[in-house]
N, CA, C and O of each residue as an XYZ file, in Angstrom:
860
protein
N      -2.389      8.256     21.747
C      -2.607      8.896     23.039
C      -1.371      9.603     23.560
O      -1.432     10.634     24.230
N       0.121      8.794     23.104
C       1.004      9.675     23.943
C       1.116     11.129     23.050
O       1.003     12.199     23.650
N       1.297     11.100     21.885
C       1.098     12.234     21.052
C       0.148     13.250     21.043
O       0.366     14.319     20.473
N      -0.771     13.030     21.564
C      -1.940     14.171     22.379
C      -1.823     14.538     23.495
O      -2.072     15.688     23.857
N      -1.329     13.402     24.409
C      -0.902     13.960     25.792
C       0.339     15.070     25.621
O       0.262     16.096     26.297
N       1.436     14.889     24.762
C       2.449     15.822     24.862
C       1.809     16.894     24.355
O       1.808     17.895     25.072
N       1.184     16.966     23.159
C       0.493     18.324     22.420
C      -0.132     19.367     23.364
O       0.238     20.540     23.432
N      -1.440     18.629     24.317
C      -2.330     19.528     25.365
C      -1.217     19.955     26.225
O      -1.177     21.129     26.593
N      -0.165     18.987     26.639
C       0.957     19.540     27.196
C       1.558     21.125     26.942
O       1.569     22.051     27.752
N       2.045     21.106     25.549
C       2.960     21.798     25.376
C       2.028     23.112     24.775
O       2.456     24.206     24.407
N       0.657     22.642     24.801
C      -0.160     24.050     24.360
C      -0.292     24.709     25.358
O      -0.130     25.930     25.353
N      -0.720     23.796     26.767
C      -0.664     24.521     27.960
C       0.393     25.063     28.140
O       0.108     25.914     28.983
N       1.554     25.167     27.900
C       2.974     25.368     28.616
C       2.958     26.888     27.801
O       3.474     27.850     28.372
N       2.210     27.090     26.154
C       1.849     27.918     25.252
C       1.057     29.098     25.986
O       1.242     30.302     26.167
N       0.567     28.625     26.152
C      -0.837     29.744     26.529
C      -0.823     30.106     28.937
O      -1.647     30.404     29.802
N       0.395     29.849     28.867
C       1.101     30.446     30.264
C       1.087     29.535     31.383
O       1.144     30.005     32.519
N       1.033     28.554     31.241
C       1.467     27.472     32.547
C       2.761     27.130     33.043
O       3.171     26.412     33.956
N       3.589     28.278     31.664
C       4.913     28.178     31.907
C       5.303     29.155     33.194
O       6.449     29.495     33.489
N       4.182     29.499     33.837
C       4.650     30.955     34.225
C       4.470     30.291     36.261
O       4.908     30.722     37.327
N       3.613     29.117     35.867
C       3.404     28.334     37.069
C       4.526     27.527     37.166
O       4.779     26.798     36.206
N       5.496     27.510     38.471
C       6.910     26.976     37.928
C       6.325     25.153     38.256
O       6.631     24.078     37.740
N       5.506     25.499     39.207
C       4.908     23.682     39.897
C       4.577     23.130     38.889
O       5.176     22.107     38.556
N       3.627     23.594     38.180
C       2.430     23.156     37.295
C       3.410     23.207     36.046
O       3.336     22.174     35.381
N       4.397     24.238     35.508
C       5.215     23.862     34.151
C       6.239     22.462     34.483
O       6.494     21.626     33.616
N       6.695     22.403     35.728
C       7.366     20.951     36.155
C       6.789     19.761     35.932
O       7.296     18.900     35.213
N       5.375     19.603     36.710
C       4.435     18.560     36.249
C       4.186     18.174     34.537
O       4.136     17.080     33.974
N       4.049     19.663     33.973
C       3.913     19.024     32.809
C       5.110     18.315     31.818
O       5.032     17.496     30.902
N       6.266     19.038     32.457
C       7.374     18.710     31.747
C       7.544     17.041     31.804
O       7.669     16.341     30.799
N       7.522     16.542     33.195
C       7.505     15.352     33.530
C       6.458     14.527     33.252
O       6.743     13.335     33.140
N       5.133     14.903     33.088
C       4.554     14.074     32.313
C       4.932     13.830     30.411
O       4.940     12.862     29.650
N       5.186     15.217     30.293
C       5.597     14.977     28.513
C       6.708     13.861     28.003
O       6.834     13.342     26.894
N       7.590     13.655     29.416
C       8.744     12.845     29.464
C       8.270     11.490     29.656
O       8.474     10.473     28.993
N       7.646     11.678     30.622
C       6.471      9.832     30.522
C       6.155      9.594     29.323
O       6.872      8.785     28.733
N       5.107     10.150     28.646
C       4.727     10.342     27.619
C       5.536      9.482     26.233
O       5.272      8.505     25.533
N       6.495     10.352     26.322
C       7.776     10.235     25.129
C       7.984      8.633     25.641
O       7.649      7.930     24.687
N       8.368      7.863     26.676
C       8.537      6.911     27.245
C       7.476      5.495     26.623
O       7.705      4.293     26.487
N       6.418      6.252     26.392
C       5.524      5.304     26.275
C       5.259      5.311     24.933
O       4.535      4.487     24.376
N       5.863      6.280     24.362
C       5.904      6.850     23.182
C       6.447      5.948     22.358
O       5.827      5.582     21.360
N       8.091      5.307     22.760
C       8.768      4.603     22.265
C       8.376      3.157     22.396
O       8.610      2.275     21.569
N       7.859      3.052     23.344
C       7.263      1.427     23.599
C       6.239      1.566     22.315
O       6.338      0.518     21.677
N       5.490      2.270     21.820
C       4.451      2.108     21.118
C       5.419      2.205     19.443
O       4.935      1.713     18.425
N       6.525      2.775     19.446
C       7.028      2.751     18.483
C       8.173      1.438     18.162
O       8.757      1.224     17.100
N       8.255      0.767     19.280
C       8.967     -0.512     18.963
C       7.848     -1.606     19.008
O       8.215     -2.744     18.715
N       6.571     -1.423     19.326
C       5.559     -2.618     18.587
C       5.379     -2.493     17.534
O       5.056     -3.505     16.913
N       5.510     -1.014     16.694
C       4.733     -0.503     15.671
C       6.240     -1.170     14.753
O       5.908     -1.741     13.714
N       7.093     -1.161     14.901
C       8.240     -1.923     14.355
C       8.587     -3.373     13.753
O       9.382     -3.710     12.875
N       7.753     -4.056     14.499
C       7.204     -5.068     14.169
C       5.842     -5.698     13.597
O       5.400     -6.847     13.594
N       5.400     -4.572     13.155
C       3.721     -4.467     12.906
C       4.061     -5.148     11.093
O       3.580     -6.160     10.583
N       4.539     -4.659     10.797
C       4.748     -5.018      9.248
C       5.163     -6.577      9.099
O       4.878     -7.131      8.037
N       5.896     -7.390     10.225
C       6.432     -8.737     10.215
C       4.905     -9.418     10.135
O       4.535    -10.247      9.304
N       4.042     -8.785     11.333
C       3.070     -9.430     11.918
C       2.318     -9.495     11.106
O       1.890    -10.634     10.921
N       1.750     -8.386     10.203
C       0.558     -8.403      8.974
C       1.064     -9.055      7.897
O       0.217     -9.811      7.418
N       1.979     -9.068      7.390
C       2.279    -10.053      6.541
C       2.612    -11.509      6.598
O       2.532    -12.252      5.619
N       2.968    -11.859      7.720
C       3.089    -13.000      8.150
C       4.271    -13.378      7.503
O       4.753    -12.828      6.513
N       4.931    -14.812      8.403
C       6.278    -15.214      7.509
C       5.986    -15.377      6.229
O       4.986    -16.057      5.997
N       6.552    -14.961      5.367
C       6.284    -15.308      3.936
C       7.247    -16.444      2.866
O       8.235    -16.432      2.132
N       5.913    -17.606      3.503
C       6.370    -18.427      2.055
C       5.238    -19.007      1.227
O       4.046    -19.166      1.490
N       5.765    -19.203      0.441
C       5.117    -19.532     -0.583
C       4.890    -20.624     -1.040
O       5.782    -21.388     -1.408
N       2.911    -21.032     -1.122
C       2.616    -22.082     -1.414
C       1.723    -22.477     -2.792
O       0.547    -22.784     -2.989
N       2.944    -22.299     -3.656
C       3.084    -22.223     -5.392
C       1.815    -23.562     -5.770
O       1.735    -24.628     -5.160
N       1.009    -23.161     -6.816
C      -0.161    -23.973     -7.014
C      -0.189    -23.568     -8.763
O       0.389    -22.562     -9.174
N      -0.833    -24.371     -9.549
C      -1.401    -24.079    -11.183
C      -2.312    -23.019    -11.120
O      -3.479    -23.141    -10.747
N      -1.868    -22.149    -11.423
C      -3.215    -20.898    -11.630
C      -3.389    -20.711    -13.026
O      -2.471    -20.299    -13.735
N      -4.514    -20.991    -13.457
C      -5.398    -20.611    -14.688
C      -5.539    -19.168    -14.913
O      -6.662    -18.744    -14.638
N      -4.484    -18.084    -15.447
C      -4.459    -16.882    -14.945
C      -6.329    -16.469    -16.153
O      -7.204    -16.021    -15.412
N      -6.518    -16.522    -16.758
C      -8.045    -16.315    -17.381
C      -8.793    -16.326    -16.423
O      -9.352    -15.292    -16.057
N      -8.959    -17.439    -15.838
C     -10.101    -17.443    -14.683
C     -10.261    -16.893    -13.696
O     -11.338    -16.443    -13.303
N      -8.727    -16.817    -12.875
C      -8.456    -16.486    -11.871
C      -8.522    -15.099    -11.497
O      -9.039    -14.674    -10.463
N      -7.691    -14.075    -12.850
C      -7.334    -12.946    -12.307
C      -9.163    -11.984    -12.224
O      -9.511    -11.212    -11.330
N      -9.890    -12.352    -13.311
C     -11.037    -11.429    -13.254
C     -11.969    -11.914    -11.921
O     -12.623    -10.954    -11.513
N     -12.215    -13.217    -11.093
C     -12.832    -13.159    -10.102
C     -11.868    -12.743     -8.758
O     -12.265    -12.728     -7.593
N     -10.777    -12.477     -9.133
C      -9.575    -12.155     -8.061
C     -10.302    -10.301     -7.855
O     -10.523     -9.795     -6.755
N     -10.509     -9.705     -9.010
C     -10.627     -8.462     -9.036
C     -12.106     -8.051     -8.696
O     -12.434     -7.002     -8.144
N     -13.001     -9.126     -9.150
C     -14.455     -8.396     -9.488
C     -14.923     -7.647     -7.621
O     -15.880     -6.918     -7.362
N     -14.339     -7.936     -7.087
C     -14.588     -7.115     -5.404
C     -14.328     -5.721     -5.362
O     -14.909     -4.802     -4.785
N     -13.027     -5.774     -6.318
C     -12.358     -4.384     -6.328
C     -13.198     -3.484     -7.364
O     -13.521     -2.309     -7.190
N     -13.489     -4.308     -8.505
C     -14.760     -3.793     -9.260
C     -15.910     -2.693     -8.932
O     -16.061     -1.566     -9.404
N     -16.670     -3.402     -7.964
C     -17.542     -3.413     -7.328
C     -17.252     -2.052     -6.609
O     -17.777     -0.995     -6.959
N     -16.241     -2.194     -5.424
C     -15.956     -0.629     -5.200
C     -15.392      0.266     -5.606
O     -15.539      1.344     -5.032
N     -14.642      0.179     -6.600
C     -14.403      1.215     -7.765
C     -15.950      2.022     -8.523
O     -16.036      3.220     -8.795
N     -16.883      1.126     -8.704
C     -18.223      1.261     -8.861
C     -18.923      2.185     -7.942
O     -19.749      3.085     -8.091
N     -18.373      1.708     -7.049
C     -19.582      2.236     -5.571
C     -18.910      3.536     -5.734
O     -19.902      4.188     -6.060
N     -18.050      4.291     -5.743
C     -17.334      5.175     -5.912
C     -17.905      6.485     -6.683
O     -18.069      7.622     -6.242
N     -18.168      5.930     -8.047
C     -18.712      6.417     -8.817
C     -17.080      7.073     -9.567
O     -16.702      8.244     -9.620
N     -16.220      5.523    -10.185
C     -15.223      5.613    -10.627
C     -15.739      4.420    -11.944
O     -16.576      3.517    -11.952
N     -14.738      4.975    -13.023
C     -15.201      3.793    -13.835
C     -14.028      2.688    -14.025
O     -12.839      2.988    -13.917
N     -14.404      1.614    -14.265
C     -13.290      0.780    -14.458
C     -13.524     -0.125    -15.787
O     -14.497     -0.397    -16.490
N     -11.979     -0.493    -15.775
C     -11.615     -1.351    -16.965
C     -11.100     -2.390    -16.376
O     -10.471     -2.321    -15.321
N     -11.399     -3.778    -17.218
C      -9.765     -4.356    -17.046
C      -9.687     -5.154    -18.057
O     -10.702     -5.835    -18.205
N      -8.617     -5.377    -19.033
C      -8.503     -5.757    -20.606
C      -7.461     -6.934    -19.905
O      -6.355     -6.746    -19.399
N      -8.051     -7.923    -20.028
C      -6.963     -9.320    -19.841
C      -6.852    -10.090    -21.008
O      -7.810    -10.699    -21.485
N      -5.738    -10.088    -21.482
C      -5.110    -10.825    -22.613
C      -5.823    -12.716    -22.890
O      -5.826    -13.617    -22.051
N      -6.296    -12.767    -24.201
C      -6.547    -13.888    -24.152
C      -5.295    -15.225    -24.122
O      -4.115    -15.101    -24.450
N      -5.958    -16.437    -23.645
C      -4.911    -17.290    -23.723
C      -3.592    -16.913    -23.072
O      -2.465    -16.976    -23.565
N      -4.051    -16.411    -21.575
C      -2.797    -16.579    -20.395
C      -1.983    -17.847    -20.510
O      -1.878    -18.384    -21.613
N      -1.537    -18.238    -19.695
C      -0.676    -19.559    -19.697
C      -1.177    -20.353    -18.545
O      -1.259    -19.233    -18.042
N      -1.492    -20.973    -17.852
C      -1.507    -21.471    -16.607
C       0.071    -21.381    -15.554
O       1.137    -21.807    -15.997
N      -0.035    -20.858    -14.371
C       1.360    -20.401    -14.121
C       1.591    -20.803    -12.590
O       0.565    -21.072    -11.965
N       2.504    -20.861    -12.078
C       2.658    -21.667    -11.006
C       2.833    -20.459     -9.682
O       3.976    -20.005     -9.627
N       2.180    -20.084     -8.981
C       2.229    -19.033     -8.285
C       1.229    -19.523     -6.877
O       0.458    -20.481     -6.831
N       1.580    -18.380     -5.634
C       0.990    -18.493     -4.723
C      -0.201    -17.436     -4.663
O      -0.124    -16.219     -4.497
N      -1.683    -18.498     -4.903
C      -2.957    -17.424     -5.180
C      -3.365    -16.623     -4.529
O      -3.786    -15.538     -4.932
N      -3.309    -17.098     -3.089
C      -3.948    -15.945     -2.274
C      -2.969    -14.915     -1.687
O      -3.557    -13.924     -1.255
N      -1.666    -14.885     -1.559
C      -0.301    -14.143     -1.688
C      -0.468    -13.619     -2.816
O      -0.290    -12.410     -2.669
N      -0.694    -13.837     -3.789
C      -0.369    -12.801     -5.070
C      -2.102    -12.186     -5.228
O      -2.188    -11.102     -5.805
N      -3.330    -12.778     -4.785
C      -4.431    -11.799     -4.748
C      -4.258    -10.562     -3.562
O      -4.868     -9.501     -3.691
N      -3.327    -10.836     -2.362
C      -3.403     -9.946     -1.363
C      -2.103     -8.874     -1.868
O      -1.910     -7.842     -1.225
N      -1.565     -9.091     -2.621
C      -1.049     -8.143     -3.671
C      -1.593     -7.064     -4.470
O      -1.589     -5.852     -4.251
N      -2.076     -7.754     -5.470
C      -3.248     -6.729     -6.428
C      -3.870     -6.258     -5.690
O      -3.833     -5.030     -5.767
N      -4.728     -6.795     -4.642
C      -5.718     -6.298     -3.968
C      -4.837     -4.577     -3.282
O      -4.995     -3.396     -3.590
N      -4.139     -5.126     -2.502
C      -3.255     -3.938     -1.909
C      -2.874     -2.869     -3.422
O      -2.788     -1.712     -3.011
N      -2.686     -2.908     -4.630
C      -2.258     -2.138     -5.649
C      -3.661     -1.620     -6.118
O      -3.782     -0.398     -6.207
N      -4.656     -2.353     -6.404
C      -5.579     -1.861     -6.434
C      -6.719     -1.073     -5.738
O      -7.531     -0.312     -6.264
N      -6.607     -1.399     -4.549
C      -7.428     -0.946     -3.491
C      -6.820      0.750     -3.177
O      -7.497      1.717     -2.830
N      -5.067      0.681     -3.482
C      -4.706      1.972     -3.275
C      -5.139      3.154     -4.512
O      -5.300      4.369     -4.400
N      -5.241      2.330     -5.614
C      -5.660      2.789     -6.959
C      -6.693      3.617     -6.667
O      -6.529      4.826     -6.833
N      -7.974      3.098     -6.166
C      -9.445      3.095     -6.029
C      -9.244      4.633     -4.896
O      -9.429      5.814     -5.190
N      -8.854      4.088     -3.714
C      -8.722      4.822     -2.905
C      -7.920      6.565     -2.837
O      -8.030      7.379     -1.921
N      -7.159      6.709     -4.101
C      -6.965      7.977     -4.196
C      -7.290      8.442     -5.375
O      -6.435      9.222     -5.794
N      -8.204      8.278     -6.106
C      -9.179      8.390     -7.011
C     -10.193      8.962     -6.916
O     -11.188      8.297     -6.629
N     -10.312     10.322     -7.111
C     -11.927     11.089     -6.697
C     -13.231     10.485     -7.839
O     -13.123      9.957     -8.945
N     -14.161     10.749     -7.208
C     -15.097      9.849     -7.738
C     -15.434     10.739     -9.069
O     -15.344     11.966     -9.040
N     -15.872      9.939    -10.366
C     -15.515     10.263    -11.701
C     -14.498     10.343    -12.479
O     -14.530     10.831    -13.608
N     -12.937      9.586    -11.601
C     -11.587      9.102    -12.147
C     -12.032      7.877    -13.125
O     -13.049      7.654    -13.783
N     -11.013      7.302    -12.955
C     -10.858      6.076    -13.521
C      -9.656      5.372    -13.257
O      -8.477      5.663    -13.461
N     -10.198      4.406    -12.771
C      -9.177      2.957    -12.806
C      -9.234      1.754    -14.071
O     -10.179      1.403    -14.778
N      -7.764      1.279    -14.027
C      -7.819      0.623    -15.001
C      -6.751     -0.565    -15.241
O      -5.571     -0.235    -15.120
N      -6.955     -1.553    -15.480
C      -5.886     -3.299    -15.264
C      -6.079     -3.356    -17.077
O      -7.075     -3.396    -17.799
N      -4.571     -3.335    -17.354
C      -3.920     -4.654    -17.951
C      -3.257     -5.414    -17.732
O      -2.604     -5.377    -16.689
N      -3.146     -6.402    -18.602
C      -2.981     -7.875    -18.291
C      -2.186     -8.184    -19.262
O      -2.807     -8.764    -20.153
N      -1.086     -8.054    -19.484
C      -0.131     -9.550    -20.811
C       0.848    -10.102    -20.679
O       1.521     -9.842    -19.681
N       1.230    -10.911    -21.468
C       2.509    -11.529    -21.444
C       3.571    -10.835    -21.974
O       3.328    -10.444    -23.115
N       4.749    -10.515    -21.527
C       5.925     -9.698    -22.283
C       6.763    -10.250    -21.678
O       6.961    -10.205    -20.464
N       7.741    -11.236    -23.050
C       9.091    -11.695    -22.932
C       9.056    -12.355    -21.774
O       9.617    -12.142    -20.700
N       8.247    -13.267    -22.171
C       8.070    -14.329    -20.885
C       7.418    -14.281    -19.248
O       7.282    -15.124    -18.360
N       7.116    -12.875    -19.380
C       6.862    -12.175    -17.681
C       5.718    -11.966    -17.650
O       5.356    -11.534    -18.744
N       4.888    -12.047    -16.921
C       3.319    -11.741    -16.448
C       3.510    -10.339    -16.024
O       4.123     -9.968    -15.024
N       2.643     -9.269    -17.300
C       2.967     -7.775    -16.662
C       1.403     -7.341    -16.443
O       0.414     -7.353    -17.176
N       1.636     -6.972    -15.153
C       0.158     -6.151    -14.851
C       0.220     -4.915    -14.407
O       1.009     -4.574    -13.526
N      -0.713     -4.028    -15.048
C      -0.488     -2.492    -14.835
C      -2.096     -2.206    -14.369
O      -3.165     -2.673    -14.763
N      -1.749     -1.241    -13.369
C      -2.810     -0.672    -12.563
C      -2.506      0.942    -12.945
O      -1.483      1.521    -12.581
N      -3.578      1.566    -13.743
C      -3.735      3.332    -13.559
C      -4.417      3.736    -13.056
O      -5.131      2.860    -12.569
N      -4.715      4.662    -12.813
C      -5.619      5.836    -12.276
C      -5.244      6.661    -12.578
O      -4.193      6.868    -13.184
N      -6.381      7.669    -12.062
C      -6.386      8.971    -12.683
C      -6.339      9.922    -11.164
O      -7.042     10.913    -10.968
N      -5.724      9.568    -10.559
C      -5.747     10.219     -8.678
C      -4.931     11.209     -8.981
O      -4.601     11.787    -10.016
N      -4.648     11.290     -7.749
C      -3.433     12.453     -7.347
C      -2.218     11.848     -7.335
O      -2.033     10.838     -6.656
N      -1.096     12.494     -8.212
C       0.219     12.358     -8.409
C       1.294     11.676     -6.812
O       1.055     11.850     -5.617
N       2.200     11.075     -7.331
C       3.035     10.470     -6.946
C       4.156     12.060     -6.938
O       4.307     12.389     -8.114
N       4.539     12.557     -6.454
C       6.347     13.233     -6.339
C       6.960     12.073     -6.686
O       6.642     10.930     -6.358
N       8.265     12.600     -7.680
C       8.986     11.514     -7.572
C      10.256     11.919     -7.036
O      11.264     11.673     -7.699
N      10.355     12.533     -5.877
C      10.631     12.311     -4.494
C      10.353     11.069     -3.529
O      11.160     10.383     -2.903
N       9.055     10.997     -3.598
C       8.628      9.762     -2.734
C       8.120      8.417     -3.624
O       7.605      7.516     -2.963
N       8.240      8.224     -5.142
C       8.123      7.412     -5.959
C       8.887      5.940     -5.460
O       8.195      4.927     -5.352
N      10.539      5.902     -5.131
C      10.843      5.113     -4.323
C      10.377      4.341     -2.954
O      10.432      3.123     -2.786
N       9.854      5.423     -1.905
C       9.688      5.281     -1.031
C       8.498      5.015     -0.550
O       8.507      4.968      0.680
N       7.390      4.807     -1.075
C       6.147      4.562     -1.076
C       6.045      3.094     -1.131
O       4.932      2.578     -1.224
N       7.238      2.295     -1.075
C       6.959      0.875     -0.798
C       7.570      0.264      0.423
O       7.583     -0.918      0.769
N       8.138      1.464      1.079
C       8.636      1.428      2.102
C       8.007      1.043      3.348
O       7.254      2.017      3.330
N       7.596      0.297      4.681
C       7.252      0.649      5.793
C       6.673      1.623      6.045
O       7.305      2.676      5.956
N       5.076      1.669      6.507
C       5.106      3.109      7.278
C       5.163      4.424      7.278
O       5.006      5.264      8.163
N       5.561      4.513      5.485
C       5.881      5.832      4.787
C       4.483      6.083      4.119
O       3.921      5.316      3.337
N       3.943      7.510      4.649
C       2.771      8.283      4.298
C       2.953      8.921      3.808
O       1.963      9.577      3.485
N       4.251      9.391      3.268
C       4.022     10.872      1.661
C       3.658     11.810      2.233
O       3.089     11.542      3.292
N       3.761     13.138      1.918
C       3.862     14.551      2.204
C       2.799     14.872      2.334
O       2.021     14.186      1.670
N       2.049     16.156      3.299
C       0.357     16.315      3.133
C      -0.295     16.574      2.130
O       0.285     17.314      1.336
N      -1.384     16.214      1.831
C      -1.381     16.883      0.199
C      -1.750     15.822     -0.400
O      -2.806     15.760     -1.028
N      -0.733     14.625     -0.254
C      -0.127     13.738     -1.446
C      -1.061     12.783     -1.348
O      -2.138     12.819     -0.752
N      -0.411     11.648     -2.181
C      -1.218     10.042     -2.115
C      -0.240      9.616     -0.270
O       0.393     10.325      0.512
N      -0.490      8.630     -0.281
C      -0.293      7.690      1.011
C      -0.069      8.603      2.164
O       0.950      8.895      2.790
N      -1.173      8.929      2.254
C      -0.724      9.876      3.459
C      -1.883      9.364      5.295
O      -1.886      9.735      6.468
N      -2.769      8.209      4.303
C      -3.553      7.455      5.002
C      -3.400      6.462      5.488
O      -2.584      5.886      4.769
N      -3.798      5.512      6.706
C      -3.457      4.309      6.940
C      -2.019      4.177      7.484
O      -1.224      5.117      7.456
N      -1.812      3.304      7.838
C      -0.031      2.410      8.057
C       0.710      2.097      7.408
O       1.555      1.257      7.719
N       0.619      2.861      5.914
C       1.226      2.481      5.330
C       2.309      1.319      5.059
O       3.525      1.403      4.887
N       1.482      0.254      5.080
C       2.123     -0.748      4.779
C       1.759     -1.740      3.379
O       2.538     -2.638      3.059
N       0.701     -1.512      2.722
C      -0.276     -1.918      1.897
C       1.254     -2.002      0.372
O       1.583     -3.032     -0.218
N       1.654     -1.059      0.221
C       2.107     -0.780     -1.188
C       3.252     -2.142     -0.446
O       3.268     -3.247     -0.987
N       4.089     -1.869      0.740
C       5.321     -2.959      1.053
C       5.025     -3.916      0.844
O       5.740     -4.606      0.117
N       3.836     -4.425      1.375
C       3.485     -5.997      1.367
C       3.335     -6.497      0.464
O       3.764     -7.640      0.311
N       2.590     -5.766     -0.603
C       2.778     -5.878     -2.209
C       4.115     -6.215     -2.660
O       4.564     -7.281     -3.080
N       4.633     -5.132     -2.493
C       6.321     -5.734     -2.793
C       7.043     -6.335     -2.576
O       8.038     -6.483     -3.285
N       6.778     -7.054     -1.264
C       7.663     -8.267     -0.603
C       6.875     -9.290     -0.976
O       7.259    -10.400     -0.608
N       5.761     -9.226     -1.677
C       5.048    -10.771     -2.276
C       5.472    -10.815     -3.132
O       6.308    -11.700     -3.314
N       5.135     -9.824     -4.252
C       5.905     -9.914     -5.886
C       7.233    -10.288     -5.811
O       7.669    -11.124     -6.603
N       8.191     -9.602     -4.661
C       9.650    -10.012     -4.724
C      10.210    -11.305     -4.863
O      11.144    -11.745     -5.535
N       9.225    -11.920     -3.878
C       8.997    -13.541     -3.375
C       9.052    -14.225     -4.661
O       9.875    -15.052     -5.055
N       7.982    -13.710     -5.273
C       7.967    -14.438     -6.784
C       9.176    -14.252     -7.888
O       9.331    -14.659     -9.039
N       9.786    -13.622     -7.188
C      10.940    -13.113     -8.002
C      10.582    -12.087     -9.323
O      11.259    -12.012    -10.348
N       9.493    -11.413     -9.061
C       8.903    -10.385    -10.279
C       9.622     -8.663     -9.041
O      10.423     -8.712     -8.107
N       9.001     -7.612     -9.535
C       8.927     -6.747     -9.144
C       8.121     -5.551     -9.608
O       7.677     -5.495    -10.755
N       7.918     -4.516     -8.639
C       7.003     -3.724     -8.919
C       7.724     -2.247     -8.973
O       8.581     -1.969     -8.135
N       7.303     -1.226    -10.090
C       7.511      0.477    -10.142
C       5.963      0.945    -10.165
O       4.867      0.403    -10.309
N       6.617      2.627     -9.881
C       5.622      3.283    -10.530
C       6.090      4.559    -11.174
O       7.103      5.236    -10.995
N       4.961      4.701    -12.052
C       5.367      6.233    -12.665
C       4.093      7.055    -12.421
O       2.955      6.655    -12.176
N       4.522      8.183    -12.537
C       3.375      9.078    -11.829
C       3.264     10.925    -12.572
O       3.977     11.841    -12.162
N       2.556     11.026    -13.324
C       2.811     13.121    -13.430
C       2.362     13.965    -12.650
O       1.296     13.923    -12.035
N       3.223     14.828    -12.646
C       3.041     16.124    -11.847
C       1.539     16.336    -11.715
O       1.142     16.517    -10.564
N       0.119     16.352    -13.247
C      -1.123     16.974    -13.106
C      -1.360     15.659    -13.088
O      -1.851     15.422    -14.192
N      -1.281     14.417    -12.321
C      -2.172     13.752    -11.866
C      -2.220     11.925    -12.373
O      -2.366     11.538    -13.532
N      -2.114     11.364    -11.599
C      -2.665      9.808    -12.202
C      -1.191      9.212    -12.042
O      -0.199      9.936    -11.956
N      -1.154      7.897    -12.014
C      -0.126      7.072    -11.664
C      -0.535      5.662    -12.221
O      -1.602      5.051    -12.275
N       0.584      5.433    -12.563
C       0.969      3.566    -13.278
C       1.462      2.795    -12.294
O       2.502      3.212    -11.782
N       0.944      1.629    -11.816
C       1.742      0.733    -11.012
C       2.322     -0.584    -12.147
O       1.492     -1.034    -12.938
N       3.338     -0.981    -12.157
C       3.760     -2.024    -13.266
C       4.091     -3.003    -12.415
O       4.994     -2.825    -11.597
N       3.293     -4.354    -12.504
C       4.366     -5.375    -12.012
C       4.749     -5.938    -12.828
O       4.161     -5.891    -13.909
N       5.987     -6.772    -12.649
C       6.117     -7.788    -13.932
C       6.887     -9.107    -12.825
O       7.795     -9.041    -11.997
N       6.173    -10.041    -13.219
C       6.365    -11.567    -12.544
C       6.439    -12.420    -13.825
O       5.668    -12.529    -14.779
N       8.086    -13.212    -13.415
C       8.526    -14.089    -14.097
C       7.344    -14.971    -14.000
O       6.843    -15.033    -12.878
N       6.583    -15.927    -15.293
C       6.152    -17.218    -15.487
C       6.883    -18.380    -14.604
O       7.910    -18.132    -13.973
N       6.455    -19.284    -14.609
C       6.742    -20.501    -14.098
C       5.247    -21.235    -14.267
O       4.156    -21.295    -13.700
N       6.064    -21.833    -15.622
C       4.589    -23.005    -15.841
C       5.203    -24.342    -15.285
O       6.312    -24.868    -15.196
N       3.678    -24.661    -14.902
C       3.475    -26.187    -14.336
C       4.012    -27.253    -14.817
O       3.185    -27.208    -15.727
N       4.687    -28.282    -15.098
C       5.315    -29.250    -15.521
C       3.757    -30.164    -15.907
O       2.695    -30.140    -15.285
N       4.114    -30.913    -17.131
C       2.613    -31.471    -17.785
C       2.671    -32.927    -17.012
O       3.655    -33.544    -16.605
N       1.423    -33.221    -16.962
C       1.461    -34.585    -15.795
C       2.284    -35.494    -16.729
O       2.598    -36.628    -16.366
């Protein structure tokens, strides 16, 4: 709202209200309110990322990654489907059982995948692997969307950062890709991406193992 109020503002001030010295005063001083309230809305929005993610700790449990990861996904399935996108997901047999926080690391994927799905025109494709490499749980998310710049390749896990018009993340609050990354971090894994110029992008995580101690 304050960002529309200044706009009708300053269109009026455009199209000759500048010429009314009363009426260009009023508006000036409201645009200045405006900006005022502007900043209040930008120091809640500052804390918006603490609040949706919540303090983050972690409450590490045995995950059966076989079982777990394909009913973790089959939602995302489903609307990749509805889409009229096709999907894969090739999970390695004989995971390990691994000591991780489940619903913290599903609100992860979910956030990597859901962004997958979501800049994906319908007749793309999405797609999950799943393996073990050198001890690390690596999971890769593709698509076939619209390119990453790698300009903003870094910064897309950032807070709040929507990418250039045009681009991927240019929707939402961007906060979806961060929260991802401050969970994986948690786990002490981490996440990239790679992306080409004509199109489609790799998300890689890779999370250290930590198996369960045998009773």
């Amino acid at each position: 709202r304050p960002l529309g109020a200044v706009r009708s503002a300053i269109q009026a001030l455009l199209h000759g209200a500048d010429k009314d010295a009363q009426l260009s005063s009023d508006l000036l001083n409201g645009m200045d309110d405006e900006t005022i309230r502007l900043q209040h809305l930008l120091d809640d929005l500052a804390g918006l990322h603490e609040q949706v993610l919540g303090r983050l700790e972690l409450n590490r449990a045995p995950v059966q990654l076989n079982d777990w990861l394909p009913n973790v996904l089959s939602s995302w399935e489903a609307a990749a489907r509805q889409k009229g996108l096709t999907w894969s997901l090739d999970v390695a047999p004989n995971l390990p059982k691994v000591m991780i926080d489940p619903d913290r690391m599903a609100q992860a994927l979910g956030n990597i995948v859901s962004n997958a799905i979501k800049f994906t025109p319908a007749g793309g494709q999405v797609s999950t692997v799943v393996r073990m490499e050198d001890h690390q749980l690596s999971v890769r998310v593709a698509d076939t969307g619209l390119s990453i710049p790698a300009s903003e390749q870094e910064k897309i896990f950032e807070p709040f950062y929507r990418g250039s018009q045009g681009r991927r993340i240019v929707e939402g609050m961007g906060l979806g890709l961060s929260i991802a990354r401050d969970i994986i971090s948690a786990h002490g894994g981490e996440i990239n991406v790679q992306s080409q110029p004509e199109g489609g992008s790799n998300f890689i995580l890779q999370i250290p193992v930590e198996v369960p101690p045998e009773p």
